[in-house]
C-alpha positions as CSV (number, residue, x, y, z in Angstrom):
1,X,-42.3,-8.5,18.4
2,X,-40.5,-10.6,16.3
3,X,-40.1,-8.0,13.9
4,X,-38.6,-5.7,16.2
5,X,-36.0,-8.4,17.6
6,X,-34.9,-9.0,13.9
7,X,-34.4,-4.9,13.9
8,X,-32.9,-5.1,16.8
9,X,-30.5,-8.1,16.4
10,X,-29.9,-6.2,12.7
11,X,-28.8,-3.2,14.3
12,X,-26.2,-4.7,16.4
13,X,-24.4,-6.7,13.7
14,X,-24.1,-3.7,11.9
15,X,-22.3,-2.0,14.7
16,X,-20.4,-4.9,15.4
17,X,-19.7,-5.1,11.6
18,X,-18.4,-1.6,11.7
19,X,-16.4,-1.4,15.2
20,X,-14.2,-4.5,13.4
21,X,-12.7,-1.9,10.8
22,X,-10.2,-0.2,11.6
23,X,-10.6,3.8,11.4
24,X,-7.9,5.9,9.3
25,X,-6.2,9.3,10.4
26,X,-3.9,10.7,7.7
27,X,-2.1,14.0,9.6
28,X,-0.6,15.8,6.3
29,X,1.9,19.3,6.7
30,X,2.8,20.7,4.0
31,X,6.6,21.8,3.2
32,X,8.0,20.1,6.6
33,X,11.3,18.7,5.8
34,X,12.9,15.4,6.6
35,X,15.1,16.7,9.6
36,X,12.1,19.1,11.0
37,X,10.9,16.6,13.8
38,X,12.9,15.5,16.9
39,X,12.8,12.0,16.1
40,X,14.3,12.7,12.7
41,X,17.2,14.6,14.2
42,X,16.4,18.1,14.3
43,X,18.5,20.1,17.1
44,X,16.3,22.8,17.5
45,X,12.7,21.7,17.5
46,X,10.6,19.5,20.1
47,X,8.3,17.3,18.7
48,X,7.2,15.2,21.7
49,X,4.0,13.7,20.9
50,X,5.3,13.0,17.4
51,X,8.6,11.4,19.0
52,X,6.1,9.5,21.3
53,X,4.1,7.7,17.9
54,X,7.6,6.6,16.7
55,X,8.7,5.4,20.0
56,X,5.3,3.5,20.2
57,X,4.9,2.7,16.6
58,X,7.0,2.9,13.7
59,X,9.4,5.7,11.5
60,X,9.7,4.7,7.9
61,X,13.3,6.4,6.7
62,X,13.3,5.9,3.0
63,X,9.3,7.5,2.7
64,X,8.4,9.2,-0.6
65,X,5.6,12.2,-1.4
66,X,5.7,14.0,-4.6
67,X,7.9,17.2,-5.4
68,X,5.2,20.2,-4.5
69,X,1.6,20.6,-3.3
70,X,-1.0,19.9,-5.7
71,X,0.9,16.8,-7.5
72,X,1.4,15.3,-3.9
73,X,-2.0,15.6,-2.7
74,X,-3.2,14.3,-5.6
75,X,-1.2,11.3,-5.6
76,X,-2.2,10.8,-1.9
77,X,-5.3,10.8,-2.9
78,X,-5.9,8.8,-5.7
79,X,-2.8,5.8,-5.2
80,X,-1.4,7.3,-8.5
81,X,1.3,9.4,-10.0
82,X,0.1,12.6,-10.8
83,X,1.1,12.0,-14.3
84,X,-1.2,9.1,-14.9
85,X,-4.3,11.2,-12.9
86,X,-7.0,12.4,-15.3
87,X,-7.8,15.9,-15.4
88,X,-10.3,18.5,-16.7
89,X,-10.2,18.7,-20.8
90,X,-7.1,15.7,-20.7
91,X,-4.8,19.2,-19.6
92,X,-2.0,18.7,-17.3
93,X,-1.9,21.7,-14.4
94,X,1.3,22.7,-12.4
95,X,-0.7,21.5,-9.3
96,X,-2.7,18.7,-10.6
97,X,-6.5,19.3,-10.8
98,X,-8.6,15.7,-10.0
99,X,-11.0,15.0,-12.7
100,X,-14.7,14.6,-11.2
101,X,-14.2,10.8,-12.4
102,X,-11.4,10.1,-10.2
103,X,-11.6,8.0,-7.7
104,X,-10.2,8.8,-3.7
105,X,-9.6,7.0,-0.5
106,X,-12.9,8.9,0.5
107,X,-15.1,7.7,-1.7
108,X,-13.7,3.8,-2.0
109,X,-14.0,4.2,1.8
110,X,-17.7,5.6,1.8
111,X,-18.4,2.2,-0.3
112,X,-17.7,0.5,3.1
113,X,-19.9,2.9,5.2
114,X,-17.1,4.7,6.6
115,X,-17.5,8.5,7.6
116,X,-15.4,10.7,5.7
117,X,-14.0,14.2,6.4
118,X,-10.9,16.7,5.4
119,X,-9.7,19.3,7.4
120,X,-7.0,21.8,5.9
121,X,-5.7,22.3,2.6
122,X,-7.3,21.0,-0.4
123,X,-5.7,22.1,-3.4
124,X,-6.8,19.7,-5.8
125,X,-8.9,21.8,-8.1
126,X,-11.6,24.2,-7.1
127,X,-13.8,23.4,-10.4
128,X,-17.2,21.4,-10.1
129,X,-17.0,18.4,-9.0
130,X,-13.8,18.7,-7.7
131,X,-13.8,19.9,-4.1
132,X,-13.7,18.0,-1.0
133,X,-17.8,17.0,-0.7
134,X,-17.5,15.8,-4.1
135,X,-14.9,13.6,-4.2
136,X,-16.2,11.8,-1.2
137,X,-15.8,13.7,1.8
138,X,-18.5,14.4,4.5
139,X,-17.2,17.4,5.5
140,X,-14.7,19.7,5.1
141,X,-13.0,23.0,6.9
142,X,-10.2,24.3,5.4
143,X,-8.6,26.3,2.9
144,X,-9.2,25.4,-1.5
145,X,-5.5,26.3,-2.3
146,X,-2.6,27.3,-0.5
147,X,-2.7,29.9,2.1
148,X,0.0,32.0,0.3
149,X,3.4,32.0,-1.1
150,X,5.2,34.8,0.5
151,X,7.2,34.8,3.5
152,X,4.8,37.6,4.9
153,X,0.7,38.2,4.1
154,X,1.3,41.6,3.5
155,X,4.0,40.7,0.8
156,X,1.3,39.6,-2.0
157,X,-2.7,40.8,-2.3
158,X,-3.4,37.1,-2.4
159,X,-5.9,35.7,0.9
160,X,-6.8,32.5,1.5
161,X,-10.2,31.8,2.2
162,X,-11.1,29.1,4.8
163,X,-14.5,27.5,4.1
164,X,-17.0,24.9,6.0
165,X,-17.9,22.7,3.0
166,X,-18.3,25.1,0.4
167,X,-19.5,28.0,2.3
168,X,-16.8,31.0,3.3
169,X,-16.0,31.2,7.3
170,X,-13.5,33.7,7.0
171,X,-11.0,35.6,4.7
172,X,-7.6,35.3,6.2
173,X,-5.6,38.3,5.9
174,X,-3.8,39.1,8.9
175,X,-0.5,37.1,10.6
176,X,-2.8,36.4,14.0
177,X,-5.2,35.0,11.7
178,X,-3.5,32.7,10.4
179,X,-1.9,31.3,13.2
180,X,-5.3,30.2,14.3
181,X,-5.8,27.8,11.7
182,X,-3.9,24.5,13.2
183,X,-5.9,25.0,16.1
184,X,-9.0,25.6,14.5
185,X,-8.0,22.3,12.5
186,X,-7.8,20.0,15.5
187,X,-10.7,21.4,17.5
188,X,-12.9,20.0,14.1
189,X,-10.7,16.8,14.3
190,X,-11.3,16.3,18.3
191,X,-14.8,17.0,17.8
192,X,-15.1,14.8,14.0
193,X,-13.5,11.7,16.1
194,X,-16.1,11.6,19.2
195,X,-19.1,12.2,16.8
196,X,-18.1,8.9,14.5
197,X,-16.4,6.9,17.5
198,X,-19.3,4.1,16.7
199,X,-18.8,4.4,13.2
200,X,-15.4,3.5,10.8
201,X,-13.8,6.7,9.9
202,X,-11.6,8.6,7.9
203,X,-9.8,11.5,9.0
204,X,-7.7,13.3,6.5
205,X,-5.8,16.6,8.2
206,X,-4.2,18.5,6.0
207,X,-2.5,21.1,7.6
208,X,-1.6,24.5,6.1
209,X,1.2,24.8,8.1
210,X,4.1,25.2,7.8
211,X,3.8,26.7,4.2
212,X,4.3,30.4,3.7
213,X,2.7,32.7,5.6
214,X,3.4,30.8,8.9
215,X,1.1,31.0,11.7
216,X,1.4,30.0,15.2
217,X,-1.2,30.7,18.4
218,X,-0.2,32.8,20.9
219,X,0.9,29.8,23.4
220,X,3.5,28.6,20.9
221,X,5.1,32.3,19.4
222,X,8.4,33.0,20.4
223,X,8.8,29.3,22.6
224,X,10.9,27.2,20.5
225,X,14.5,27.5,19.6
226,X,13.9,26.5,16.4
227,X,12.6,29.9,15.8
228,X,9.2,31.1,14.2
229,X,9.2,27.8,12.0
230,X,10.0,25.6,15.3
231,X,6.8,27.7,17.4
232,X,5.2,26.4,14.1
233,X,6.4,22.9,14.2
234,X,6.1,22.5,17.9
235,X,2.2,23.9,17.5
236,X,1.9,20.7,15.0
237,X,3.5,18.9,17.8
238,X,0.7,19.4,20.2
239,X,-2.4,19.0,17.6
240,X,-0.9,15.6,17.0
241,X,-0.9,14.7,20.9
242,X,-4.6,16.2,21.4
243,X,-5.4,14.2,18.5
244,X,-3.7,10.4,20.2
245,X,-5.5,11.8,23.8
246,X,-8.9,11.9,22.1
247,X,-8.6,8.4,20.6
248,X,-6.9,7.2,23.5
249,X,-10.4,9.0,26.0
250,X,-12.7,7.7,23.4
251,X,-11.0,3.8,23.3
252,X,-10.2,3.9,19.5
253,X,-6.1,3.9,19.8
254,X,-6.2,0.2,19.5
255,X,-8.7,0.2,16.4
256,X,-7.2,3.5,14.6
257,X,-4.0,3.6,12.5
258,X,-2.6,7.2,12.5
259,X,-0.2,8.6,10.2
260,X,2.2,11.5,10.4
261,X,4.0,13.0,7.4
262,X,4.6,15.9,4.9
263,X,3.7,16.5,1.3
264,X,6.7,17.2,0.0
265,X,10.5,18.9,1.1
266,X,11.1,22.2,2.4
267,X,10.9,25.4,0.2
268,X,14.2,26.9,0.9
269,X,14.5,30.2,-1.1
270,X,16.2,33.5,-0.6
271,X,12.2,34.8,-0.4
272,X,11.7,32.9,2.2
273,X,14.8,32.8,4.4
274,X,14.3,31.7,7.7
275,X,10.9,31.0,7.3
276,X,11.4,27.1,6.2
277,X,12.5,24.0,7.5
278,X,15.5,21.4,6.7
279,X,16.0,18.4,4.5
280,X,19.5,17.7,6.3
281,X,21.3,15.5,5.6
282,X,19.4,14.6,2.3
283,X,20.6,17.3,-0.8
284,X,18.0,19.5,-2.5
285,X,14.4,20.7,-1.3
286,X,10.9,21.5,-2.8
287,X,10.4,21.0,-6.2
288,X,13.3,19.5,-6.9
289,X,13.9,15.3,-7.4
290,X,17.1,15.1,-4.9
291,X,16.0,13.1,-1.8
292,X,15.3,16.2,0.2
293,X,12.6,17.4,-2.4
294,X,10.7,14.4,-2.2
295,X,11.8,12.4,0.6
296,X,9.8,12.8,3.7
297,X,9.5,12.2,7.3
298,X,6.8,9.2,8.3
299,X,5.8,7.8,11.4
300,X,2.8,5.4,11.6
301,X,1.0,4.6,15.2
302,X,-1.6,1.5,15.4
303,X,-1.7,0.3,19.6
304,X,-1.4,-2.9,19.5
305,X,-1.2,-4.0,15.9
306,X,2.4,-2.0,15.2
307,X,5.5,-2.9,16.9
308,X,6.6,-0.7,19.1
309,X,9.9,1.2,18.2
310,X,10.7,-0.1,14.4
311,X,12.3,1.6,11.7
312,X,11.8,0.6,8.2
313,X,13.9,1.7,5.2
314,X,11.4,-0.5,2.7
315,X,10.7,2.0,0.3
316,X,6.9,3.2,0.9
317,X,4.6,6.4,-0.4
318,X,1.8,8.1,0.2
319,X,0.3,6.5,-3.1
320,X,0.1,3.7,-0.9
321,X,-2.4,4.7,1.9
322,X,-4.8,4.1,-0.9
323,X,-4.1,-0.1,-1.4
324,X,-3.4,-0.3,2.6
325,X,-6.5,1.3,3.3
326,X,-8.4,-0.8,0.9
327,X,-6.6,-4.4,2.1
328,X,-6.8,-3.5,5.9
329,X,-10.9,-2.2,5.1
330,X,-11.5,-4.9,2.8
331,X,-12.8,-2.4,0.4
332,X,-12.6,-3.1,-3.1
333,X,-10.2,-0.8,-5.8
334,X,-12.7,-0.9,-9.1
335,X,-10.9,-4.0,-11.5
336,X,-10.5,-1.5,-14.1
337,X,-8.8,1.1,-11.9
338,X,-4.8,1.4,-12.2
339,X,-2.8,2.7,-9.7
340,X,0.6,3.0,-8.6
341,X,0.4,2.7,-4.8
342,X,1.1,-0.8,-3.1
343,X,-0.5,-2.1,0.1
344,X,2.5,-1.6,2.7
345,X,0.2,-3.4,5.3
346,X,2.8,-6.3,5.2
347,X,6.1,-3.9,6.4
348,X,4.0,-2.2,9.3
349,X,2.6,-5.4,10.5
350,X,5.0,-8.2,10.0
351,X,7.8,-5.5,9.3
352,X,8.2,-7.2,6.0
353,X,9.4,-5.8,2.6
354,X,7.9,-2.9,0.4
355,X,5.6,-4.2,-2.9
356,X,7.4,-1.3,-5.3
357,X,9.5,-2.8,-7.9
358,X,10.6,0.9,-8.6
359,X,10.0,4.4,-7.6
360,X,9.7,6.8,-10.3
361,X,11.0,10.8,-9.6
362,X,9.1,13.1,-11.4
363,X,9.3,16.9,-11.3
364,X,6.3,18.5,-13.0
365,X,5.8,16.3,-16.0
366,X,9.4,15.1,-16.2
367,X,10.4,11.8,-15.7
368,X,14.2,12.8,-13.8
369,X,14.9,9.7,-11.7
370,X,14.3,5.8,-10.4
371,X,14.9,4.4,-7.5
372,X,15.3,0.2,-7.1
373,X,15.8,-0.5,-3.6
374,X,19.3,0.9,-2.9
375,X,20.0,2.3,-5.7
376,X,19.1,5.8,-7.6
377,X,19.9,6.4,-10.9
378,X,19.5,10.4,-12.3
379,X,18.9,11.2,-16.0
380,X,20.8,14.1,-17.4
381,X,18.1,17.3,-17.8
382,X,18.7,20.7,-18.6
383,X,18.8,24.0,-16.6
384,X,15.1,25.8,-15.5
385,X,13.0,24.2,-18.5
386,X,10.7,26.7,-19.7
387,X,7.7,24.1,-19.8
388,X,8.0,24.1,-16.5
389,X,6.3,27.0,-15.9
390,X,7.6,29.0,-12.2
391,X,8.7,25.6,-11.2
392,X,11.7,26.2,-13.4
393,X,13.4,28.4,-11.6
394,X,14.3,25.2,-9.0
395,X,15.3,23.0,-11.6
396,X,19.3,22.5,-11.3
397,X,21.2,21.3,-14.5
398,X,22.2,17.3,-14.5
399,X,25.2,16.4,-17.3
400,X,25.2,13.0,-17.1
401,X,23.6,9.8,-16.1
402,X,24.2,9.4,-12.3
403,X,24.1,6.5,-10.1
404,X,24.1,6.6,-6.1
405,X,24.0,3.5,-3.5
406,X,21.1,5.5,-1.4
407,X,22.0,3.1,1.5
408,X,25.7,4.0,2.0
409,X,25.1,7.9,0.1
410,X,21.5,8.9,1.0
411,X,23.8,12.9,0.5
412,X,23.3,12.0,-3.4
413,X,27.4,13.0,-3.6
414,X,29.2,9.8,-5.3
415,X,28.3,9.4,-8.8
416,X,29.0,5.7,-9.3
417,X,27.9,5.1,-12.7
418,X,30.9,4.5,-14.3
419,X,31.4,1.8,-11.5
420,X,28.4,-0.2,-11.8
421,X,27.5,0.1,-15.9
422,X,25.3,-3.1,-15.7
423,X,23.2,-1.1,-12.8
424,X,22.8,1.9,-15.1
425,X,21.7,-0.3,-18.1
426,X,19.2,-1.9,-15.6
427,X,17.5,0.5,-14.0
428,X,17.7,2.6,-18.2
429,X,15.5,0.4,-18.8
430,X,13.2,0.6,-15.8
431,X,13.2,4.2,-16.9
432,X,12.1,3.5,-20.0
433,X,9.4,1.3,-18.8
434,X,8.0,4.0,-17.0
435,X,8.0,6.4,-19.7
436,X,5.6,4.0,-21.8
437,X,3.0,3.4,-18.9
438,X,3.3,6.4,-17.2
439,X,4.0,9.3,-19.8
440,X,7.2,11.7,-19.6
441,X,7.1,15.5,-20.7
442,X,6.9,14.5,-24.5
443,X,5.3,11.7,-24.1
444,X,1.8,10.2,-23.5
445,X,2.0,7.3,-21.1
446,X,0.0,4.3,-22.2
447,X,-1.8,3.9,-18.7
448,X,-2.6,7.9,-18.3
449,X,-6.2,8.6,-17.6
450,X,-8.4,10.1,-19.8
451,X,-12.1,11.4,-19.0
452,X,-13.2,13.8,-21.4
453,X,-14.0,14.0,-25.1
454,X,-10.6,16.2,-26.2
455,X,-7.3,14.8,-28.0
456,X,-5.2,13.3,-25.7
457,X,-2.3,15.2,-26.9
458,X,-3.9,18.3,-24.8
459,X,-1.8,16.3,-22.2
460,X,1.3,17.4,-23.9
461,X,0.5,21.7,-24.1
462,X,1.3,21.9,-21.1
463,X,0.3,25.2,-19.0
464,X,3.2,27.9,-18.5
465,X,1.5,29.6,-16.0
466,X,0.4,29.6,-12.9
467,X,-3.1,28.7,-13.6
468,X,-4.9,27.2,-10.7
């Protein structure tokens, strides 16, 4: 009897234990620029239930990804620049490729008992030991890589596959197929979030949409004036709200920070045409180091703990869901573990000031910009670098050092360097710190990760190819 009172007793402060942490949703599109959601000004598309979060939570303005798909992920991932992030034989891919030995969000998380899943687009490497249930996950549904990069399926021969851990559901190869997928996303997220209600969790949705080939459901084609990208948008719209009515049925809004945001700036090509979003008012787009490459829209809901209606222009990443995470879990980052992201728990709670000394721009390997609060200083680069593999075909000549006020000139259009020459000489040698930790194209950093038994100056052959 006694025994079985202990059990019991046992069994409750582990619940009780558990219903204290706070679950984690991370809601991830991919290529959604900064102007692509009502709350962030677009004319065109409806974004209700995201309008809703920021209206009930908050909208950071000045929030940063990475310049393209696998490099962003990556970083969300891990907490680190995708330049310090080991990889397979100490190589460096064009979409970054997580070593086995990295450590994610999932699997610090898992330390704490938390249930883990990802739903969407991987694209961090494809390799052994680097898909989804090995790098912490529970579960996963969702596609490996991208789901194309054409404006049209029938464009390329390439089909994405969509897989339930690591077995195949489906190919996708026709337009109707593919506008299934953000439903068949948040009917796995609905049903993820009621199966774990009594346990922490973390819920990462990463969302194919709205890369190229878009896909929208038949209740969304043809409805918004935004076009086929705003049926897509508005479609993202209304998984986020089914998403905030199932925590709000299942009494987890008030235990459950949610976040919205994108990976990286819209791909605006000649390819694509009107397939793709817009950066407006910030200059430039996806792959690119202007704000509208890698600047992104974020709103952050937590009932209750976040006040209502704030804006914050701290300067915040997704390299730091990692250290939030782990303050607000009271998980532990490994002591030997270096990473970039800071714990932004502070701004969202207390609406206090961002952690980052800097933020470093990097496109590919190159190291092309800083930013120190207001201020953005641009290094002089060349036109389409052939290193750069098919990025370089985005990469726009610089001729000299710039310097913009991001505050009064988030447009990037008044070069104030020769204005502020104690600024430039600053934030130089910011740059130049950054180049020694974290590595530039010709140039190891001294904090890069490395795993395996290869010279570390693999790091530097970089791949011309498109080779994941």
């Amino acid at each position: 009897m006694i025994r079985l009172v202990s059990f019991i007793l046992l069994c409750f402060l582990s619940v009780s234990m558990n219903a204290q942490k706070p679950n984690f949703i991370i809601i991830l599109t991919d290529d959604q620029g900064y102007n692509d959601l009502g709350c962030f000004g677009s004319p065109n598309i409806k974004t209700p239930n995201i309008d809703q979060m920021a209206k009930e939570g908050m909208k950071f303005t000045s929030f940063y990804a990475q310049t393209v798909c696998g490099p962003s992920r990556a970083a969300l991932l891990t907490g680190s620049y995708p330049i310090r992030i080991g990889e397979p034989n100490n190589m460096k891919a064009l979409h970054t490729q997580l070593h086995p030995k990295e450590i994610t969000i999932a699997e610090m998380l898992k330390a704490k008992d938390y249930k883990t899943a990802c739903l969407g687009k991987w694209h961090a490497g494809e390799k052994e030991g680097q898909m989804p249930n090995e790098q912490g996950f529970d579960y996963f549904v969702g596609t490996p890589r991208f789901n194309g990069y054409t404006k049209l399926i029938e464009d390329t021969p390439f089909r994405c596959k969509l897989l339930r851990n690591r077995d195949t559901i489906q190919t996708i190869n026709t337009m109707e197929e593919m506008g299934q997928l953000t439903k068949i996303y948040t009917k796995e997220a609905i049903s993820f979030i009621k199966q774990n209600k009594e346990n922490p969790f973390f819920l990462y949705l990463a969302h194919n949409m709205p890369h190229v080939p878009l896909g929208a459901s038949e209740k969304f084609k043809g409805k918004s004036e935004g076009g086929f990208y705003g049926d897509v948008i508005e479609e993202l719209d209304w998984s986020v709200g089914e998403i905030l009515k199932t925590l709000k049925e299942q009494g987890l809004d008030e235990n459950t920070l949610v976040i919205f945001t994108s990976d990286n700036g819209p791909w605006i090509e000649d390819v694509i045409g009107n397939h793709a979003g817009s950066a407006n008012p910030l200059k430039g787009n996806k792959m690119q180091t202007w704000e509208g490459g890698i600047r992104v829209p974020a709103v952050l809901q937590w009932k209750g703990k976040i006040e209502a209606g704030t804006v914050s222009d701290e300067i915040a990443t997704t390299m730091d869901f990692f250290a939030t995470f782990a303050e607000l879990s009271n998980a532990e980052i490994p002591k030997d573990l270096t990473i970039d992201g800071k714990s932004f728990t502070d701004i969202i709670l207390k609406n206090g000031e961002s952690q980052h000394d800097y933020f470093y721009y990097y496109a590919y390997t190159h190291l092309q910009a800083v930013r120190d609060k207001d201020w953005k200083l641009v290094l002089p680069r060349p036109e389409k670098p052939k290193y750069m593999g098919w990025w370089a075909r985005k990469i726009d000549a610089v001729d000299e050092v710039q310097l913009y006020n991001l505050k009064n000139d988030k447009e990037e259009q008044i070069n104030l360097a020769t204005k502020y020459p104690e600024k430039v000489e600053e934030l130089m040698a910011s740059i130049e710190e950054g180049r020694k930790e974290l590595g530039d194209n010709n140039v190891i950093g001294a904090g890069a990760r490395f795993f395996d038994d290869k010279p570390k100056d693999q790091r530097l052959h970089n791949y011309n190819k498109w080779n994941n």
